[in-house]
N, C-alpha and C positions, 0 to 999 in steps of 0.2 A: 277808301274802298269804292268800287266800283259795279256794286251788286242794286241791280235796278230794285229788287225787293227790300233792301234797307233805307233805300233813298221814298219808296213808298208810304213807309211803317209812318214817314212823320205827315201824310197829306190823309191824315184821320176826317178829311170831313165825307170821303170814299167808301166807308167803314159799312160795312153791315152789321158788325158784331168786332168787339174787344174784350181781350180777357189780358190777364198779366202775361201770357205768353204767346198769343195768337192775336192775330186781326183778319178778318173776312174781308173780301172786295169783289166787286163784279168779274170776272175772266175780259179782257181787250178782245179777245177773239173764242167769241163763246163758240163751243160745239152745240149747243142746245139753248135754249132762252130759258136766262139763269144761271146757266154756267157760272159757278164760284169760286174764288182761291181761299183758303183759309192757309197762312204764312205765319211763319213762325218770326217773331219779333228782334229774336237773337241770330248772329248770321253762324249758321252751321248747316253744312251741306246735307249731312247724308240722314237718311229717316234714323237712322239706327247710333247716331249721337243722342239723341233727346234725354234728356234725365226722367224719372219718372215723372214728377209736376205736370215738365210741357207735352210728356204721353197723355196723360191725366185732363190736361186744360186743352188740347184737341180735341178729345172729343168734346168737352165742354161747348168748344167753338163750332165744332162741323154739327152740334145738334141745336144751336142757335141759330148759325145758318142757314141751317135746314127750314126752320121753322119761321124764317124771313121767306124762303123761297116757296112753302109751301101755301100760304098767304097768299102770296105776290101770284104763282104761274101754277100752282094747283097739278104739279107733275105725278106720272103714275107711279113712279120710280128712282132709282136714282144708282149714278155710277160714282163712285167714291177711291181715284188715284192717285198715287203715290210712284211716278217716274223716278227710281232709286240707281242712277246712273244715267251718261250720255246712251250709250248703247239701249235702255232702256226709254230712250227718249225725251230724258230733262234737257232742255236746253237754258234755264236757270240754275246754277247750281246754289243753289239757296233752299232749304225743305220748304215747302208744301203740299199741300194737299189741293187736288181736282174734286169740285163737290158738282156732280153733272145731273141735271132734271131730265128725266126721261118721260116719254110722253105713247102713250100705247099706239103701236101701228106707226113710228114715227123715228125708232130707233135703230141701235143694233139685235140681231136675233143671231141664236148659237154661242152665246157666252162670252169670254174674256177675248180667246181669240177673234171673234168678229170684231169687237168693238176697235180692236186698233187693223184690222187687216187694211192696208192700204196708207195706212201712215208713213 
């Protein structure tokens, strides 16, 4: 397989957080300082495979993350996505999760649509 988020899963010293079904890692190209992935361990594309567990052990993961990131860059907020198709903008088709720190006066304003308008 040729899925760059399974060839990841094994270079654990990247790790912000692991659970039996997730693993957190910085974002390569962060939108914000902080920018996270939390990736699912097992290779399945779409959000809406996951069995309840690895529902269950995300958010386990994305609130341990959180609370690396909160530490670390003290953000006011945060954006939390889930690109569930190409057309939607994955271009990994492996699931994860975008765990983004927002910072007041510093981000997007007007909601879900601002945040990707220009992507």
């Amino acid at each position: 397989m040729n899925c760059l988020f399974c060839k990841l899963k094994n270079n654990t010293e990247n790790y912000l957080y692991e659970n039996d079904s997730w693993y957190g890692i910085a974002d390569k190209y962060p939108a914000s300082p902080g920018h996270s992935l939390v990736i699912l361990k097992t290779h399945k594309v779409s959000f809406f495979e996951l069995t309840d567990h690895e529902a269950a052990d995300a958010k386990d993961a994305l609130e341990h993350v959180k609370k690396t990131l909160d530490a670390k860059h003290h953000p006011d907020a945060y954006n939390i996505a889930v690109n569930e198709g190409e057309a939607a903008g994955r271009t990994i088709h492996h699931v994860h999760f975008h765990l983004i720190p927002r910072y007041a006066g510093k981000g997007p304003k007007g909601g879900i649509e601002a945040i990707f308008k220009g992507q």
